[in-house]
Rosetta silent file (secondary structure, phi, psi, omega in degrees, C-alpha in Angstrom):
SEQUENCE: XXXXXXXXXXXXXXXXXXXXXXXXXXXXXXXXXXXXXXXXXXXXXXXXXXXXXXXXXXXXXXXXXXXXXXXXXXXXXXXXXXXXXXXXXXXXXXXXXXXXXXXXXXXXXXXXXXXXXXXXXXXXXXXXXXXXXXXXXXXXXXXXXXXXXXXXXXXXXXXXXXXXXXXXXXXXXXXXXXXXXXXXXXXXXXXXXXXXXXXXXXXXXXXXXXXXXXXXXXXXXXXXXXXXXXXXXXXXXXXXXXXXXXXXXXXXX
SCORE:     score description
SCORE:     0.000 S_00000001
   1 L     0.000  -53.231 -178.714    0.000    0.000    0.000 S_00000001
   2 H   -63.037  -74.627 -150.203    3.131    2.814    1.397 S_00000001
   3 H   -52.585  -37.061  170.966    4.769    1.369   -1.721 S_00000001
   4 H   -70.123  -26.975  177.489    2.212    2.032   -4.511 S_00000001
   5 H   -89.959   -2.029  172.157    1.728    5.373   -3.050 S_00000001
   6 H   -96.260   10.894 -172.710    5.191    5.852   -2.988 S_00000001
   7 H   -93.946  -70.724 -169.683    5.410    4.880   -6.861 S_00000001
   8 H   -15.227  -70.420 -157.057    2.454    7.108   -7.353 S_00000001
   9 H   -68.235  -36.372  145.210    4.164   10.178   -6.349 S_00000001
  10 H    -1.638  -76.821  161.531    7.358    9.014   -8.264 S_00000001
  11 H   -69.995  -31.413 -171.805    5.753    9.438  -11.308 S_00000001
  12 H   -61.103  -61.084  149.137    3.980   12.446  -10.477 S_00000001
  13 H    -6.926  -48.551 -179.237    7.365   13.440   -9.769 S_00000001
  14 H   -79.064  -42.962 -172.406    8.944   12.414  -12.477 S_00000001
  15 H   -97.311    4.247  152.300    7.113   13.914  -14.689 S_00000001
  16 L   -86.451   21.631  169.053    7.159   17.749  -13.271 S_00000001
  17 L  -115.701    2.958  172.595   11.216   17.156  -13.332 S_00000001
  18 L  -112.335   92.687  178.986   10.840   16.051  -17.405 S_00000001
  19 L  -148.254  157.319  168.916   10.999   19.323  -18.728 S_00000001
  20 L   -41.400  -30.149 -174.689   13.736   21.238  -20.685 S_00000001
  21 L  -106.970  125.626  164.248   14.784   23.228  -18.160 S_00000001
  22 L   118.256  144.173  170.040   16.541   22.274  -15.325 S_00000001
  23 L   -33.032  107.434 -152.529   18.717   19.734  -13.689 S_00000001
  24 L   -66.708  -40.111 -167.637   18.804   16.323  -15.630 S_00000001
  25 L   -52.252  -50.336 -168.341   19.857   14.337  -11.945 S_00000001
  26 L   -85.927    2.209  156.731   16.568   14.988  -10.484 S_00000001
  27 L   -39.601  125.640 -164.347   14.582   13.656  -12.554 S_00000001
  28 L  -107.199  145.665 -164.468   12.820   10.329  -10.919 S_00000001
  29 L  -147.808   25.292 -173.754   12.182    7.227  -12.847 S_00000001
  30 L   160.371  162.575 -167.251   11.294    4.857  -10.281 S_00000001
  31 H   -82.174  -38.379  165.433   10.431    4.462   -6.690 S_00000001
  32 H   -59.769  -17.737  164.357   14.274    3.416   -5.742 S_00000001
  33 H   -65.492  -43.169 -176.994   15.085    6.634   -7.779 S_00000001
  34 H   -66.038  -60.764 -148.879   12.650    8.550   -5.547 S_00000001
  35 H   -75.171  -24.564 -172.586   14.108    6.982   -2.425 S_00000001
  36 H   -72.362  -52.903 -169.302   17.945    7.450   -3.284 S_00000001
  37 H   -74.279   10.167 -170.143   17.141   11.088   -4.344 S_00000001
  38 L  -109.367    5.812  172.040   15.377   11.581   -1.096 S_00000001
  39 L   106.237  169.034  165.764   18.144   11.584    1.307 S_00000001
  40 L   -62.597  -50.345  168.706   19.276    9.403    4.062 S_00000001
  41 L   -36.446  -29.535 -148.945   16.094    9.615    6.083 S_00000001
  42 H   -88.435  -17.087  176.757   14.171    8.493    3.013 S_00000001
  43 H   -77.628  -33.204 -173.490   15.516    4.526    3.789 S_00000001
  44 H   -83.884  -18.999  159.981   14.377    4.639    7.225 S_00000001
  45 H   -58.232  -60.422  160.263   10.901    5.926    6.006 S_00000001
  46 H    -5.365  -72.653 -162.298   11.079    2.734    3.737 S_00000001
  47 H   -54.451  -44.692  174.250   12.007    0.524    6.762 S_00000001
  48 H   -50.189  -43.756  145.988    9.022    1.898    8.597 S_00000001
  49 H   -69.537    9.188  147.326    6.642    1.213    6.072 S_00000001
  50 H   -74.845  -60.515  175.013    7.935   -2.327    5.724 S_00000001
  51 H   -42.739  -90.311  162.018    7.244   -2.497    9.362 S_00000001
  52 H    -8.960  -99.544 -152.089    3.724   -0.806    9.044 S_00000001
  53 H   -69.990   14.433  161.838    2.668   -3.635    6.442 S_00000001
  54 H  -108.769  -13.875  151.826    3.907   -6.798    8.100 S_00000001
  55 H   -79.470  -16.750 -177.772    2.337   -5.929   11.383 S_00000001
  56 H   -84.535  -37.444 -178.083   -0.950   -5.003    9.500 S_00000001
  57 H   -47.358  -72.149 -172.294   -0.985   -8.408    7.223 S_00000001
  58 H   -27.111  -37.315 -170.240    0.157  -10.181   10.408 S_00000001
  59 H   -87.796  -42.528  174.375   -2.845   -8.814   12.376 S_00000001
  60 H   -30.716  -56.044 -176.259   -5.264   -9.299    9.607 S_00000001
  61 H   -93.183   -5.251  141.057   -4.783  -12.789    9.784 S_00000001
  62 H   -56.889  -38.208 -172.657   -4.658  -13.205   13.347 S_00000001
  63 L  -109.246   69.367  173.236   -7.600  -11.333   13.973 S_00000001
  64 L  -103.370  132.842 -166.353  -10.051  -12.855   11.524 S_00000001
  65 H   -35.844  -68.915 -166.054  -13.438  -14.111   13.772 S_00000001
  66 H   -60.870  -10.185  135.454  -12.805  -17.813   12.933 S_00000001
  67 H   -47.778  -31.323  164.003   -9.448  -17.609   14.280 S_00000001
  68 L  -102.919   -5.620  154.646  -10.798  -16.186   17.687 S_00000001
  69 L  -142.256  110.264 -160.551  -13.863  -18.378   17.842 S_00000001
  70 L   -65.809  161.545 -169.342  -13.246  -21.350   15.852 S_00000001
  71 H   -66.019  -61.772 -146.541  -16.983  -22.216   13.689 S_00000001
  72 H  -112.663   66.521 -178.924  -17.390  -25.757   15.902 S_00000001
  73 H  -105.246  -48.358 -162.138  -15.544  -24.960   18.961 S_00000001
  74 H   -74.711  -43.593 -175.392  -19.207  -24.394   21.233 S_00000001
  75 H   -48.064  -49.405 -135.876  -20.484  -27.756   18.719 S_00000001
  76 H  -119.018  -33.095  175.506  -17.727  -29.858   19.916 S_00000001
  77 H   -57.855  -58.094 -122.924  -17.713  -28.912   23.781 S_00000001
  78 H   -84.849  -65.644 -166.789  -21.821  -29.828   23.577 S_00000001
  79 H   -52.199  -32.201 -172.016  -20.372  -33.489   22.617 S_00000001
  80 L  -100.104   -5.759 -153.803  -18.169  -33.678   25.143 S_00000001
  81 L   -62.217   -6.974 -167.433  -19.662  -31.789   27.740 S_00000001
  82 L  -102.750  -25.110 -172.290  -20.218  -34.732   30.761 S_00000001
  83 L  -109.516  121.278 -179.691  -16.264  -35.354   30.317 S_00000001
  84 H   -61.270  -51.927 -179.629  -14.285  -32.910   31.928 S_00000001
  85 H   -42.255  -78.728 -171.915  -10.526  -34.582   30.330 S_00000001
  86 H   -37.341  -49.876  179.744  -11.920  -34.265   26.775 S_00000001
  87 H   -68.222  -25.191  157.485  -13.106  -31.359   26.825 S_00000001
  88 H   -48.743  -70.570  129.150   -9.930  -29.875   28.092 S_00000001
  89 H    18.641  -92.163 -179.840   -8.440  -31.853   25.639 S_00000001
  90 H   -49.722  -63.552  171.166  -10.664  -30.610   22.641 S_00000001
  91 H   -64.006  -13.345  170.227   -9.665  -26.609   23.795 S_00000001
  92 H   -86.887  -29.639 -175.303   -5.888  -27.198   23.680 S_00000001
  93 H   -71.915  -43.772 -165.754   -6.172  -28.958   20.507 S_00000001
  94 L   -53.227 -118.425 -174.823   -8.776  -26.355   19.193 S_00000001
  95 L   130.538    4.262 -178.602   -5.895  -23.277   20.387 S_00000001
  96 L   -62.069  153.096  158.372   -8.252  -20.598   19.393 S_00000001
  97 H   -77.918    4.722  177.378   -8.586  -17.733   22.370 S_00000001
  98 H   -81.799  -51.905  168.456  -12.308  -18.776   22.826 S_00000001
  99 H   -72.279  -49.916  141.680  -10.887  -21.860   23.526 S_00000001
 100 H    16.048  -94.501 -166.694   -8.553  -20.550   25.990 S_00000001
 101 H   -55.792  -38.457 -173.944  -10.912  -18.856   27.634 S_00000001
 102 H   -83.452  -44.589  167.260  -13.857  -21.995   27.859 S_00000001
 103 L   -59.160  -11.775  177.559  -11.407  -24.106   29.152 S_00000001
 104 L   -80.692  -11.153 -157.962  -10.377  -21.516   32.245 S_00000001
 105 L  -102.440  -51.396  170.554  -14.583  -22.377   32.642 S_00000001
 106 L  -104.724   34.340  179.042  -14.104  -25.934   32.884 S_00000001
 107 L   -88.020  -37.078 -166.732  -11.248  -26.236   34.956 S_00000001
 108 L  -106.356   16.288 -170.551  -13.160  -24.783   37.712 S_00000001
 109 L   -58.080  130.083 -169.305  -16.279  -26.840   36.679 S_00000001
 110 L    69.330   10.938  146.085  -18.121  -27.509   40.013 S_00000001
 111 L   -49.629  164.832  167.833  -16.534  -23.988   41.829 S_00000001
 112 L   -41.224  163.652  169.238  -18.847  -21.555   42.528 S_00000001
 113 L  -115.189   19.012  140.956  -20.062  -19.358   39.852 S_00000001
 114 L   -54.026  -57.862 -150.233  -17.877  -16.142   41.264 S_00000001
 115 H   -61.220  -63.869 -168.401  -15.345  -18.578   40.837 S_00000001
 116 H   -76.935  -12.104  154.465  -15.318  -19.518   37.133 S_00000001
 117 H   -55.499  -27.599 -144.349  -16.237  -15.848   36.723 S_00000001
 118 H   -98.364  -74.962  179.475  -13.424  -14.859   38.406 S_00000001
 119 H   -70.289   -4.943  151.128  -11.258  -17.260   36.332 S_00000001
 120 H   -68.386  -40.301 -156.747  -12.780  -16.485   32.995 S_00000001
 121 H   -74.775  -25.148  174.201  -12.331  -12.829   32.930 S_00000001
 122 H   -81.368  -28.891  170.071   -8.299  -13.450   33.817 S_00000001
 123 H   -67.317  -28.144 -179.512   -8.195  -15.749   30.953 S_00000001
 124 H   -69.981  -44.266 -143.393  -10.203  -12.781   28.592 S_00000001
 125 H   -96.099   -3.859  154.845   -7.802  -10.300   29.795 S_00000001
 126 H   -70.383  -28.209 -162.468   -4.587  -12.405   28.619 S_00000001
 127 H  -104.368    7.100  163.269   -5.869  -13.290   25.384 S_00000001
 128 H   -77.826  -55.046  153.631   -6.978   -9.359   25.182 S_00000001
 129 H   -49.819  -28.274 -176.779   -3.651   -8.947   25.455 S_00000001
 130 H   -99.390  -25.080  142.827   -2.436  -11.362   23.191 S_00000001
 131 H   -56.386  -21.671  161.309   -5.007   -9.716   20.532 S_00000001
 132 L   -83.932  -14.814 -174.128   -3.343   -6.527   20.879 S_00000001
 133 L   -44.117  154.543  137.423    0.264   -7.877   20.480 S_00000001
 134 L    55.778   42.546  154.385    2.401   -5.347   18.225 S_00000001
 135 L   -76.448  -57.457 -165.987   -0.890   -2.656   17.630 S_00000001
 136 L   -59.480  -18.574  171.176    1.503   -0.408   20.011 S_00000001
 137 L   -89.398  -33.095  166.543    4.040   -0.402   17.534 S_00000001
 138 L   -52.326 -119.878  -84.864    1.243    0.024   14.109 S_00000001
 139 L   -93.757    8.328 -178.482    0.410    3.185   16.201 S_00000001
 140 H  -103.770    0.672  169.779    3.567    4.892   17.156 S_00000001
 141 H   -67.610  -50.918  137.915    4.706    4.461   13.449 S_00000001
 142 H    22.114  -82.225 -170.621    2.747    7.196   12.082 S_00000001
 143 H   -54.898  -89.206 -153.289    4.279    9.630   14.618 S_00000001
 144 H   -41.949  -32.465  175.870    7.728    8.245   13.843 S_00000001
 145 H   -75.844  -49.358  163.538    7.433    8.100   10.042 S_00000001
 146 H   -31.948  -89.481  160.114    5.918   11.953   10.216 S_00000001
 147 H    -2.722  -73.595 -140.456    9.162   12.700   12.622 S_00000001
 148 H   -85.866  -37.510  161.337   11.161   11.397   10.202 S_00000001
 149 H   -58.277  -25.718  165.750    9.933   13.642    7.343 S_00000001
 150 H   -86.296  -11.695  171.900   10.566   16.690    8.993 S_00000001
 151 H   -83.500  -36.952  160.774   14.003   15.321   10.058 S_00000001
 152 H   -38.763  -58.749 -170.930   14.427   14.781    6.206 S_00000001
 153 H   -63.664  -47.898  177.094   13.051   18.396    5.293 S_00000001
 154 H   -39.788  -39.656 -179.413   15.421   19.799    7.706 S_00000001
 155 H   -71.558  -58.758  174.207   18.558   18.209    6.438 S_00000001
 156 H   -29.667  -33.993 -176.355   17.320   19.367    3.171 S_00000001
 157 H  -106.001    4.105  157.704   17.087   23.101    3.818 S_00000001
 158 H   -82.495  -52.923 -179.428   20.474   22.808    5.639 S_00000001
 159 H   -55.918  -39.406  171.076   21.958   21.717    2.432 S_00000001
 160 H   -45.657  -40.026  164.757   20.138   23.956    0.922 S_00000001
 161 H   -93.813    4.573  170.539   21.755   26.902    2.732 S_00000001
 162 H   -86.839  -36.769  173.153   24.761   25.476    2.585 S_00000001
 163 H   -31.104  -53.581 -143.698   24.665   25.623   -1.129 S_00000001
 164 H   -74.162  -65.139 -156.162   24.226   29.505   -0.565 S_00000001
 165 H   -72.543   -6.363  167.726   26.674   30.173    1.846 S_00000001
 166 H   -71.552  -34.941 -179.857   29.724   28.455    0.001 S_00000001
 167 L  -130.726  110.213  167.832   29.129   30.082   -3.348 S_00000001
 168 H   -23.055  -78.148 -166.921   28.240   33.877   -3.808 S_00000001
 169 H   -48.867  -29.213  171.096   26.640   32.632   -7.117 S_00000001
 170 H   -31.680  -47.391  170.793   24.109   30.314   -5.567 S_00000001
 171 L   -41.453  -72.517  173.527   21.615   32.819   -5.925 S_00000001
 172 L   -70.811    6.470  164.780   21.410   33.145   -8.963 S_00000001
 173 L  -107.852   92.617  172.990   21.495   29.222   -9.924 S_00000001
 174 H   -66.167   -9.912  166.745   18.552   27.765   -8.884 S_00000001
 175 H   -49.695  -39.264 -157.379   20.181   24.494   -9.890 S_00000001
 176 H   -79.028    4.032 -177.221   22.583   24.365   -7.259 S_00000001
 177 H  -121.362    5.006  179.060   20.028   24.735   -4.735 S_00000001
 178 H   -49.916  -46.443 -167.791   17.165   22.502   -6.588 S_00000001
 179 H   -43.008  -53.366 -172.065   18.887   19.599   -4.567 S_00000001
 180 H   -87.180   10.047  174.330   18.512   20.163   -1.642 S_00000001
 181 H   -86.628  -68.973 -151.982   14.629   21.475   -1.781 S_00000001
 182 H   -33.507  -61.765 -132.643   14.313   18.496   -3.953 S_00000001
 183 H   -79.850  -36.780 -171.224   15.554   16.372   -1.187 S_00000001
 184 H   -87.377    0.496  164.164   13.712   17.953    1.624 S_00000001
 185 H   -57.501  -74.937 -176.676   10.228   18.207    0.182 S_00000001
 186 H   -42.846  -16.339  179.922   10.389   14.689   -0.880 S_00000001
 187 H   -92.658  -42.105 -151.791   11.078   13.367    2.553 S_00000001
 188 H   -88.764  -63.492  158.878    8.066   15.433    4.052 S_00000001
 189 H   -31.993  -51.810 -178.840    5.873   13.700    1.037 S_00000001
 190 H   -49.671  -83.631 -147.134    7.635   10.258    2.255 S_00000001
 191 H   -45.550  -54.809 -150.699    6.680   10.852    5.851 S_00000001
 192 H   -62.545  -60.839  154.372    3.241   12.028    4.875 S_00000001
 193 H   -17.848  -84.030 -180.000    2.607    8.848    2.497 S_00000001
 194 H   -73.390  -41.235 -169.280    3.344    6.064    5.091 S_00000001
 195 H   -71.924   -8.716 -155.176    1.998    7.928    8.092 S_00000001
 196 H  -123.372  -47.896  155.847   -1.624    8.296    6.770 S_00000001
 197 H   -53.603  -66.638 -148.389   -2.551    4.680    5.699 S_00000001
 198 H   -73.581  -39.956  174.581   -0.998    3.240    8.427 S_00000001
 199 H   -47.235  -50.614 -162.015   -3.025    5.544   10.936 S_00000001
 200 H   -82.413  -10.683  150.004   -5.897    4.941    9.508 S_00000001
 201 H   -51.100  -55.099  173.178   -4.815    0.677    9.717 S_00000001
 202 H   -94.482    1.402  166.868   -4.430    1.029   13.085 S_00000001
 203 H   -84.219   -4.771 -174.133   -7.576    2.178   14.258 S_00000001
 204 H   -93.218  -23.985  157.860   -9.667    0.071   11.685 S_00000001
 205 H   -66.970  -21.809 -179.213   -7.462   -2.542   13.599 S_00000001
 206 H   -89.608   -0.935  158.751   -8.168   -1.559   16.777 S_00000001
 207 H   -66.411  -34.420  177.334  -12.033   -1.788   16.127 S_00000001
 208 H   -77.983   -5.951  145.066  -11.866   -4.968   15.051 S_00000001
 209 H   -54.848  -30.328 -173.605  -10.594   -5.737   18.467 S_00000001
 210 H   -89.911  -58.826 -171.417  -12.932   -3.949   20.423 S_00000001
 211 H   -79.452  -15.407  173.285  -15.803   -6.259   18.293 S_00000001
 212 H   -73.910  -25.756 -157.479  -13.870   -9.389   18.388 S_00000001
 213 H   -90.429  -38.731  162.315  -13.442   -9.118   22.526 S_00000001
 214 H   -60.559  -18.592  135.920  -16.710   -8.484   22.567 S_00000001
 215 H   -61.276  -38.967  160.297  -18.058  -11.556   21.077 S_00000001
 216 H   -47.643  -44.121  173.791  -15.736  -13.224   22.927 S_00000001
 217 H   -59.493  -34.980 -165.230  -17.482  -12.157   25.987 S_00000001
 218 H   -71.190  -49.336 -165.708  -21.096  -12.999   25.082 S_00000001
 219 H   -59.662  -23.836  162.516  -19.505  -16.281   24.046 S_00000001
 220 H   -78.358  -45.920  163.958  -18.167  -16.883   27.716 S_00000001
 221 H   -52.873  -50.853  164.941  -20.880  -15.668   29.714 S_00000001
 222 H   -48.509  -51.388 -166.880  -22.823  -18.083   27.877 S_00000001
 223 H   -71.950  -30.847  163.488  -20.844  -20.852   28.320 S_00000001
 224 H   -98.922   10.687  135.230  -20.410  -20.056   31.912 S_00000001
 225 H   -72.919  -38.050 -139.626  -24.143  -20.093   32.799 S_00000001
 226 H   -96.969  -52.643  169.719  -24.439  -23.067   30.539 S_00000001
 227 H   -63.453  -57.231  176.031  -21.490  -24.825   33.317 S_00000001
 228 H   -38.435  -47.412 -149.466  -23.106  -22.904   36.431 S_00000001
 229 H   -94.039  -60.103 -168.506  -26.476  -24.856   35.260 S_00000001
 230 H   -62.768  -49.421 -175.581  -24.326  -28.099   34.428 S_00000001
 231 H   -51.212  -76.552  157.955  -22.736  -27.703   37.984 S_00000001
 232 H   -15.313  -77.271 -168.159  -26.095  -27.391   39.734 S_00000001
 233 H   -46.344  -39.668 -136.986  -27.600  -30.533   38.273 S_00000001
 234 H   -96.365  -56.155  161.577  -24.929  -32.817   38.638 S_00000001
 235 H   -14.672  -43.392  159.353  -24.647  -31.535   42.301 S_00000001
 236 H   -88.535  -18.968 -145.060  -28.457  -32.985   43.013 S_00000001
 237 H   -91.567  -55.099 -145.685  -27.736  -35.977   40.804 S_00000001
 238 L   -75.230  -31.106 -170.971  -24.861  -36.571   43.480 S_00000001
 239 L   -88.630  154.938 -174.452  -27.243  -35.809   46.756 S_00000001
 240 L  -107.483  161.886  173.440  -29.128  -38.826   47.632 S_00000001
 241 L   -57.123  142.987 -174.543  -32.743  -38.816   48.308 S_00000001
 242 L  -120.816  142.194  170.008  -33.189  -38.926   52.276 S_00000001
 243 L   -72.066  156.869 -171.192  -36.503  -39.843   53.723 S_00000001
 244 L   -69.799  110.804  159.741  -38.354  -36.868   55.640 S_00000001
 245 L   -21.565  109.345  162.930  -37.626  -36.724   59.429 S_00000001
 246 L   -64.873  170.085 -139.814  -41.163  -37.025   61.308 S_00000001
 247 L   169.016  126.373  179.773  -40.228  -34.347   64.424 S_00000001
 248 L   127.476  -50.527 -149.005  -42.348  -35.183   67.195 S_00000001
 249 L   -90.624  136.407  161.262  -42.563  -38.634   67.046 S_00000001
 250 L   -71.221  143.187  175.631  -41.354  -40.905   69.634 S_00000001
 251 L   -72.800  168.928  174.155  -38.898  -43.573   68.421 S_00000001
 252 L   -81.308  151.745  152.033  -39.726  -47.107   68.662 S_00000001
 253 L   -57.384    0.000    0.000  -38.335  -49.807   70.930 S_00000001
C-alpha cells in the first residue's frame, strides 16, 4: 500500500522534473530513484513502512473471527460436555482464544459461579492482550514516520543553505540549490505517504478488536451459565434422596 503510493508520487514526480529546463539528476524514474534522491532519512521511512505492512498483514490474519472463535468450537464442547478430560483436551487442541478462555470455565467446573467468573475474565484479559500484540508499535509508526519527514526536510534546507553560503553565485542558480529542496520536500511527502494509511490501519485494527473481545465475551458468559447450570444438576444428581424426618414422634423400641 506505502509502496504504490510511494510509486504514485514518483511518477507524479517524475514527470514535473521532465521538462527542458533544469537539472537532468533529479529527474525520478522509479520508486528506488525517488528513495535514493530523497536523502538518508528516506531509507528509514522505507524501513518503517515495511514495518507498518507486516504488522498489519500479520494482524489481519490473526484477527479474523474464525481464528478467535473457531466455527465448531461451542459444537464440539456440547459433545463432550459430561467429560471434563476431553473437553480440556478438545480446547488445547482447538488453540483458538475462545478456547482458551472456555477451558479456564471448565477447569473450575463444580466452583462456585464467582469462581469460574473470576477465572474467565483473567483468561479474557490475557488473550486481550495477546489480541493486541504489536498494535503499540502500528500506532507509534505514524508519529515516527511523520518525525522522520521533517528530520528529512530539515537536512534538506540545511543543504540547501549550505549551497548559498559556500558560493556567492548560488543565488542566482537555482540548480545548485534545486537539490537540496528536492531532497527535503520529498522526505516530508515520504513521511506524509506512510503515516496516513498506516493511521488509519491502526484504528480500523483496533475496532476490530474492540468487536472481536466483545463476542468473545457474550460467548463466555454463555458458556459459563451453561457450566453454572451443568454444575447445579450434577450436584443434586450426586445428593441422595433422604426420607423426611417425622419431628415429634417418639422412636420405637
Amino acid at each position: 500500500m506505502q509502496l504504490m503510493l510511494l510509486q504514485t508520487t514518483a511518477l507524479m514526480l517524475g514527470q514535473a522534473a521532465a521538462t527542458p529546463v533544469g537539472d537532468a539528476s533529479l529527474r525520478v524514474h522509479s520508486v528506488l530513484d525517488f528513495v535514493t534522491k530523497g536523502g538518508p532519512t528516506m531509507f528509514a521511512i522505507v524501513v518503517c513502512s515495511l514495518i507498518a505492512l507486516t504488522v498489519i498483514v500479520e494482524r489481519l490474519i490473526v484477527l479474523r473471527k474464525r481464528s478467535v472463535i473457531s466455527p465448531g468450537l461451542l459444537a464440539g464442547l456440547s459433545a463432550v460436555a459430561g467429560d471434563r478430560e476431553k473437553a480440556l483436551e478438545f480446547c488445547r487442541l482447538d488453540g483458538s482464544p475462545a478456547a482458551t478462555v472456555l477451558a479456564a470455565a471448565i477447569r473450575k467446573r463444580g466452583e462456585s459461579h464467582d469462581m469460574i467468573e473470576r477465572s474467565v475474565e483473567e483468561a479474557g484479559r490475557r488473550e486481550t492482550v495477546r489480541l493486541r500484540h504489536r498494535i503499540r508499535v502500528l500506532g507509534a509508526l505514524p508519529q515516527v514516520s511523520t518525525m522522520l519527514g521533517l528530520l528529512g526536510t530539515i537536512f534538506g534546507m540545511i543543504k540547501t543553505f549550505q549551497a548559498i553560503a559556500v558560493s556567492g553565485q548560488a543565488l542566482g542558480k537555482t540548480e545548485m540549490l534545486a537539490k537540496g529542496i528536492f531532497e527535503a520536500w520529498t522526505c516530508t511527502a515520504a513521511g506524509l505517504l506512510v503515516a496516513i494509511p498506516v493511521l488509519i490501519a491502526y484504528h480500523a485494527l483496533l475496532g476490530r478488536i474492540d468487536m472481536l473481545v466483545v463476542e468473545l465475551d457474550r460467548v463466555a458468559v454463555d458458556f459459563v451459565d451453561e457450566e453454572h447450570g451443568r454444575s447445579k444438576s450434577q450436584r443434586r444428581e450426586a445428593t441422595p434422596d433422604l426420607p423426611p424426618i417425622s419431628v415429634g414422634q417418639p422412636a420405637l423400641a
